[in-house]
C-alpha positions, -999 to 999 in steps of 0.1 A, spaced: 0 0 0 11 36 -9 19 57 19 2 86 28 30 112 15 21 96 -22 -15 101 -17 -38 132 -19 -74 142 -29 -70 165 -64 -95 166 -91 -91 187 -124 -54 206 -134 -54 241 -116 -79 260 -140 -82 235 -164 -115 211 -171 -99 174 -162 -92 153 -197 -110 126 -204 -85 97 -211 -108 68 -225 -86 48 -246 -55 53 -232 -36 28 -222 0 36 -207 26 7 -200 53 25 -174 89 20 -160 107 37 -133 137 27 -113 120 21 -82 86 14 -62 76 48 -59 66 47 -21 96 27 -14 120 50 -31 145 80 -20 144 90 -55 124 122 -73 122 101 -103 104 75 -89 77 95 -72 67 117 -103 59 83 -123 37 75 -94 19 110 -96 14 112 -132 1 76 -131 -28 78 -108 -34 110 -121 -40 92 -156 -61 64 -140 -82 94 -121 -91 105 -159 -103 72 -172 -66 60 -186 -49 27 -180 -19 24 -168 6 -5 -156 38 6 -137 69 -12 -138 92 -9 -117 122 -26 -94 119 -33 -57 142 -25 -33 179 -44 -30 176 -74 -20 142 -83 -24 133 -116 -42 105 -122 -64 78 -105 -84 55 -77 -63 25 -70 -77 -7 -50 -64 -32 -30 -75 -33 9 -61 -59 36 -67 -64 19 -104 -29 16 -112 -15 -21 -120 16 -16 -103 46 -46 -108 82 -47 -90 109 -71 -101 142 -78 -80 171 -56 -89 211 -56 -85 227 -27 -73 263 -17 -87 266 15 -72 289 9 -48 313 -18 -75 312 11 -103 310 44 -80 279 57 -96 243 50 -93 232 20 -115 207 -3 -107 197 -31 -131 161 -45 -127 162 -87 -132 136 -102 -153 120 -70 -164 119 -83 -200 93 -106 -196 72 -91 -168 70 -62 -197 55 -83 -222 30 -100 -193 25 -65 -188 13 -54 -221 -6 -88 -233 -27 -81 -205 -33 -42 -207 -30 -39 -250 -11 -6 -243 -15 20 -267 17 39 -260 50 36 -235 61 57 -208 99 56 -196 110 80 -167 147 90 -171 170 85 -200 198 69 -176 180 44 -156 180 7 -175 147 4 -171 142 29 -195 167 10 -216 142 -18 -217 112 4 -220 129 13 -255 135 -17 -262 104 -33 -255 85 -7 -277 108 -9 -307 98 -48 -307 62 -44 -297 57 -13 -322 44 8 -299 55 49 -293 77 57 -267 74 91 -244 107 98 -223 99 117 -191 137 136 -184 149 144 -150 184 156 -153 199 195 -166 231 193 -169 267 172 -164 290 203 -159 295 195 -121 300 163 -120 331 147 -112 357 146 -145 352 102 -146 314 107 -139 312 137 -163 332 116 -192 315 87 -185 278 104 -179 285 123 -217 294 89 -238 268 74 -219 238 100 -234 260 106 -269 247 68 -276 224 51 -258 209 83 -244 208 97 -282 194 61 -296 164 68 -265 157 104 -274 157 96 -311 132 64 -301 113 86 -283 79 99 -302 80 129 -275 105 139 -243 86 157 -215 112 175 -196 110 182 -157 121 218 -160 135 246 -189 172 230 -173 164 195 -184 144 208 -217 179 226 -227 197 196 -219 179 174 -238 177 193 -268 217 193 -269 217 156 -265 186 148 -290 186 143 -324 173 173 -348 131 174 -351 124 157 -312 94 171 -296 100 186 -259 72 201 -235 78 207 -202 60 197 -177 72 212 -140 75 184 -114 45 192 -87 44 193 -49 13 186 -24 7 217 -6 -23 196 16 7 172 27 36 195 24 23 223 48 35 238 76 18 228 108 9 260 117 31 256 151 52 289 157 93 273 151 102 265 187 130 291 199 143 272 231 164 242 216 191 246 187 172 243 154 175 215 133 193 208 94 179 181 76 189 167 41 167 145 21 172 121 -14 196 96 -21 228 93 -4 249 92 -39 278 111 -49 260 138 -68 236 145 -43 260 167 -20 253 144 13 289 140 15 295 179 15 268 185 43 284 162 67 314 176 59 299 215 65 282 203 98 314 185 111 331 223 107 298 240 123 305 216 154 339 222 157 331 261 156 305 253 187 273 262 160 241 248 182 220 225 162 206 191 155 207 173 121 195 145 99 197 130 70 163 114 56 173 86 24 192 60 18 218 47 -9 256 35 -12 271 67 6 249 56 40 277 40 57 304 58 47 284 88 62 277 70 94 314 61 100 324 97 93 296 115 115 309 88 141 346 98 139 337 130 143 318 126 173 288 140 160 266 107 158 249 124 193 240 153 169 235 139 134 211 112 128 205 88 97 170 77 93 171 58 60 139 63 38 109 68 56 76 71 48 70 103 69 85 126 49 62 158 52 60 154 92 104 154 91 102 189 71 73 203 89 96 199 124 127 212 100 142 244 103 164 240 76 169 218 39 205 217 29 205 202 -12 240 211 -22 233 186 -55 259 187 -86 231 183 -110 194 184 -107 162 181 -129 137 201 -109 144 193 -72 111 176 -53 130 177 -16 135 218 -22 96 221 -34 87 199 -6 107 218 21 94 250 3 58 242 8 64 229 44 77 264 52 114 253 53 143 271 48 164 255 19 200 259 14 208 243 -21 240 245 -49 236 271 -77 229 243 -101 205 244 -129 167 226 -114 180 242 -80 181 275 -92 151 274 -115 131 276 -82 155 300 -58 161 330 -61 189 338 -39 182 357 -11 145 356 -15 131 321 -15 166 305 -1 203 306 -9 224 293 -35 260 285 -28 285 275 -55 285 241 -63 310 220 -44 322 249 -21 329 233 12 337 270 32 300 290 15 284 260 21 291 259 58 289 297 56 252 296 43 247 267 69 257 288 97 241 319 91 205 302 89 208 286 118 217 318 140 194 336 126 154 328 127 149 359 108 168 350 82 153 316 82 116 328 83 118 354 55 137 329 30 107 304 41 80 328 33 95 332 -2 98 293 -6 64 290 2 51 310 -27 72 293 -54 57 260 -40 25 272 -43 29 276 -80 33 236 -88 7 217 -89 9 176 -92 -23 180 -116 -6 203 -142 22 181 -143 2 152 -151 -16 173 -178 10 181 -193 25 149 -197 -10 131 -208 -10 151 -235 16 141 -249 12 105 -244 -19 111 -259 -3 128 -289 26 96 -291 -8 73 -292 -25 90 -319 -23 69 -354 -25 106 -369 9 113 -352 41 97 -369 
C-alpha cells in the first residue's frame, strides 16, 4: 500500500477542465517502487500515473523493488497495475548510481498482453529500465514518451562527467531519437535534452509538482528554546551533495554552531556517512534515518533543507521543504536555481564549495529571521506547482505519441 505522502485528494489541473483519457492505455517504468524509493524520479511516475487512471486512462507501472528483495511484487493501487521485479545494485562496485532491474523483460511483455497498451512511458534517459522500455517498444511497435529528470553534467566529477557524456551521446541519443515525444522536468532539463537529441524531437515541459495539503507547515510557531534542526533528504549518492553536508556540519560543530541534524534517504554513501559523522563525534548530533515514509511530518519539524546537489532536474525535496515552510539551502545548479532566487526564497552557494556552504549553513541557523523570511518566499514558489498540471502536461503528450494521426 502507498503511503500517505504519495497520496492526496485533487480533481481537475489548476484552471483547467480534467481530460477525459478513455482509450489510453500507458505501459510504465521507473527505477523504483515509488513509495519505497529516496528518488524524485520515482515518485513523479507515481503522480502522473494515478493521475491518468483518475481521468479514465490505464496504466501499468513497472518498476524494481528494493535491493535485495526476491521475487515478483504486484498489487493494485488507486487503479494503477503496479509490478516490481528484483534488482542488482552496482553502485557501490562502479562508484555511480546503477541499478539493473532482473527479469523486467518478460514481466514487460505479461504487462502489455494483458493491458493492450497503446503507448510507453519511460521516466529518465539513464536508468535501465528505461533502456528496456525502449527496447520493449521498438519490438512491440508501440511509441515511446521519455519523461527527463536531469539538466546538466557540468558538475560532476571529470570520470562521472566523461562517463555520464558517452553514456547520453549513444544510448541516451538512440532513447531520445526512439522517443515519439521527451517531456522535460524543467527549462534546465528541456535545454539539456535538446543538446543531446537528435534534430526534429518534440519537448514540453511539464514542472515536477508538490502537495501543498501534505507538504504544509503545521501552523506551530518554530520553537525558539532548543538549537534548530538541518535536515537533508534524497539519495545518499555522490551527486547528491550528502557527502558535503556532513562535511559542513562537522566544521559548524567544531566552531561550537548549536544545532541538530539528519539525514532522511538512503543509498551506497549511508555508511560511509555514518562512520564519518561517528569519527567526528557527531553521531549524538547527526542522525540517519534511512527512507521513511514520513516525509512531510520530518520537514514540517525542519528548520532547515541543505541540497548542495551537482546536478538536478527540478528538485522535489526543495519544493517539498518549500511548501512545508522550510528554509532550503541548495547548490547554484540548474533545477536548483530554477526555483531559488537567492536571497528571496533560499540561498544558492557555488556548487562544491565546502567553506560557503558551511557559511550559508551557519548563518540560517543563527538567525530565525533570516530563516523565516527565506521560508516565506519558498512558500510561494511551491504554491505555484501543482501535481495536476504536471500530469496534464505529460498526458497530452502521451496522448499525442498514441495518436495513429501522429508519426
Amino acid at each position: 500500500m502507498a503511503p500517505n505522502s504519495l497520496r492526496e485528494t485533487t480533481g481537475a489541473p489548476s484552471g483547467a477542465a480534467a481530460p477525459d483519457l478513455r482509450g489510453l492505455r500507458v505501459l510504465t517504468t521507473c527505477e523504483f517502487l515509488p513509495w519505497r524509493s529516496c528518488g524524485g524520479s520515482d515518485i513523479v511516475a507515481w503522480q502522473v500515473a494515478r493521475r491518468l487512471v483518475r481521468w479514465n486512462a490505464e496504466v501499468a507501472l513497472v518498476t524494481g523493488r528494493p535491493h535485495g528483495e526476491q521475487g515478483v511484487l504486484e498489487e493494485e493501487i488507486e487503479g494503477v497495475r503496479v509490478i516490481g521485479v528484483p534488482t542488482v545494485e552496482l553502485s557501490r562496485r562502479l562508484g555511480v548510481e546503477l541499478t539493473v532491474p532482473r527479469g523486467i523483460w518478460p514481466e514487460l511483455r505479461r504487462a502489455a498482453a494483458e493491458l493492450a497498451p497503446t503507448v510507453v512511458h519511460a521516466h529518465s534517459l539513464h536508468f535501465p529500465s528505461s533502456v528496456a522500455a525502449a527496447a520493449f517498444a521498438r519490438r512491440a511497435r508501440l511509441p515511446l514518451v521519455l519523461t527527463a529528470h536531469i539538466g546538466g553534467l557540468d558538475r560532476l566529477p571529470l570520470a562521472v562527467r566523461a562517463a555520464t557524456a558517452m553514456y547520453e551521446r549513444t544510448v541516451g541519443r538512440l532513447l531520445l531519437a526512439r522517443a515519439r515525444e521527451v517531456v522535460a522536468v524543467s527549462d534546465a532539463v528541456a535545454a539539456h535534452v535538446r543538446r543531446r537529441a537528435p534534430e526534429g524531437v518534440v519537448v514540453s515541459v511539464a514542472p515536477n509538482g508538490v502537495d501543498c495539503a501534505e507538504f504544509a507547515p503545521d501552523g506551530a510557531a518554530r520553537a525558539t528554546d532548543v538549537p534548530p534542526h538541518v535536515v537533508f533528504v534524497g539519495r545518499l549518492i555522490a551527486n547528491k551533495g550528502a557527502d558535503l553536508v556532513a562535511e559542513a556540519l562537522a566544521a559548524l560543530g567544531r566552531s561550537g554552531e548549536q544545532f541538530t541534524a539528519s539525514f532522511v534517504g538512503d543509498g551506497p554513501l549511508r555508511d560511509r556517512l555514518e562512520r564519518r559523522v561517528a569519527d567526528l563525534g557527531l553521531s549524538g548530533r547527526i542522525a540517519f534515518t534511512g527512507a521513511v515514509r514520513d516525509v512531510a511530518a520530518r520537514l514540517r519539524r525542519a528548520d532547515v533543507l541543505v541540497r548542495p546537489s551537482l546536478t538536478e532536474g527540478l528538485p522535489l525535496a526543495v519544493l517539498e521543504a518549500m511548501a512545508s515552510g522550510t528554509c532550503v539551502i541548495a547548490s547554484d545548479i540548474p533545477g536548483n536555481a530554477d526555483l531559488i532566487e537567492h536571497g528571496v526564497s533560499g540561498l544558492l552557494v557555488p556548487p562544491g564549495s565546502l567553506a560557503r556552504l558551511t557559511d550559508a549553513i551557519g548563518g540560517a541557523v543563527r538567525s530565525t529571521e533570516l530563516r523565516r523570511r527565506l521560508a516565506e518566499g519558498g512558500a510561494r514558489v511551491a504554491a505555484r506547482h501543482s501535481w495536476d498540471e504536471t500530469a496534464r502536461v505529460t498526458s497530452a503528450a502521451l496522448a499525442r505519441a498514441a495518436s495513429p494521426a501522429v508519426r
